[in-house]
C-alpha positions in Angstrom: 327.5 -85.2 -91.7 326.7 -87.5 -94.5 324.4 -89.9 -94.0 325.6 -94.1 -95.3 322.6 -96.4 -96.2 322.0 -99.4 -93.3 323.9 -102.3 -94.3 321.3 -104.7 -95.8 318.4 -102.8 -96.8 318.3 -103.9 -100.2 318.6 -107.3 -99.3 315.6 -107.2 -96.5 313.7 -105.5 -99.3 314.3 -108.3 -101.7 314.1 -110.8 -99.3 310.5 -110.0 -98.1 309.3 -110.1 -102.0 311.0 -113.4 -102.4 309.3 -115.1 -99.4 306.1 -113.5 -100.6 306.8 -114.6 -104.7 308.3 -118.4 -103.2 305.0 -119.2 -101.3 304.1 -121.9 -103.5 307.3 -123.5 -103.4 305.4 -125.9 -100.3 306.1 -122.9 -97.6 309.4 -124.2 -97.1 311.7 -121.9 -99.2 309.4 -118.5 -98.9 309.7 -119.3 -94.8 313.5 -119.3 -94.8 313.4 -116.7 -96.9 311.5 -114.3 -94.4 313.0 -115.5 -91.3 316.4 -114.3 -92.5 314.7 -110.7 -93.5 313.2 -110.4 -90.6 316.6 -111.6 -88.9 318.2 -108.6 -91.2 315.8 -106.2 -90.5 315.6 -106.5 -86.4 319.2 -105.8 -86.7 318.6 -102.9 -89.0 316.2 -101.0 -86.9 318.7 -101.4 -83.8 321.5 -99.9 -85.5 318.9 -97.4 -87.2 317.1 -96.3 -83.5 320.4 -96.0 -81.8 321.6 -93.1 -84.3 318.9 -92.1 -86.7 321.0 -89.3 -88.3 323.7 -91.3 -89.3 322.1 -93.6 -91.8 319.1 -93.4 -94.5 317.1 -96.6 -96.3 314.9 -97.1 -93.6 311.7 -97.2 -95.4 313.2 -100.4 -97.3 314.1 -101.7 -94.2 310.9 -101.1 -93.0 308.9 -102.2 -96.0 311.3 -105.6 -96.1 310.1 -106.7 -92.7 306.3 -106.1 -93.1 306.7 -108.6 -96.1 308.5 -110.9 -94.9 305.9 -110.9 -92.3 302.7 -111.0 -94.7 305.5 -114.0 -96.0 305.5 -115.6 -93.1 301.9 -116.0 -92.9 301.4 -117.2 -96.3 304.1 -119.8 -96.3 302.2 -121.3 -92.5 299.5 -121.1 -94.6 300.7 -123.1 -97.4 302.9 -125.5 -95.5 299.6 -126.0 -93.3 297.6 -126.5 -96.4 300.5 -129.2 -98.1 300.0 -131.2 -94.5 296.4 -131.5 -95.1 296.5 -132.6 -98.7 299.7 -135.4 -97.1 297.3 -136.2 -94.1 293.8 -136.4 -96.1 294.3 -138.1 -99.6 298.0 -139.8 -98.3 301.3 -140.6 -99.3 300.6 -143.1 -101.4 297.4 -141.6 -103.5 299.6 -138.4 -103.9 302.5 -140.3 -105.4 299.3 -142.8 -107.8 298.0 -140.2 -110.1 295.1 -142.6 -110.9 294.2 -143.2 -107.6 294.5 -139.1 -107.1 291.9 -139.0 -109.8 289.2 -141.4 -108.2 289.6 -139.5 -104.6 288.9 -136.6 -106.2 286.0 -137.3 -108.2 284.9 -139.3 -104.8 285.2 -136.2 -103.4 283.3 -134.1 -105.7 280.5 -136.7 -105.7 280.5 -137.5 -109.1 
């Protein structure tokens, strides 16, 4: 019997690099990113466990959902990081790139 690839590896493959490559994008786009290969992949590994023999392209299955879960800790980690810039300098220094400038040399003391 000839074995067919799982439907989607590829794209849970490329999916956990994006969310891993978009982290900087404020945690938003890397986040949806990895929710939907991890959505993809949980689906992927049921069809996969109920008949292993029938399909190959595991490993990128596999591979896709570990990043997308090391993606789903750096884009918490971001988005966490973007609401303590928001929460500690403000709205309105953030959007005054002047006043930006004096917080942050208040900040460093100088």
């Amino acid at each position: 019997m000839q074995q067919e690839k799982l439907p989607n590896a590829t794209l849970i493959l490329v999916f956990g690099i994006l969310s891993i490559v978009t982290c900087c994008c404020y945690g938003i786009l890397g986040l949806i990113f990895s929710i939907v290969a991890l959505v993809l992949a949980s689906k992927a590994t049921a069809l996969y466990r109920a008949n292993p023999e029938n399909y190959s392209d595991y490993n990128n299955v596999n591979i896709g959902r570990i990043l997308a879960i090391i993606g789903i800790f750096l884009n918490l980690l971001m988005l966490a990081y973007i609401i303590w810039i928001i929460s500690y300098f403000g709205w309105e220094t953030l959007q005054d790139p002047e006043m930006l400038q004096e917080k942050i040399q208040e900040l460093q003391g100088a």
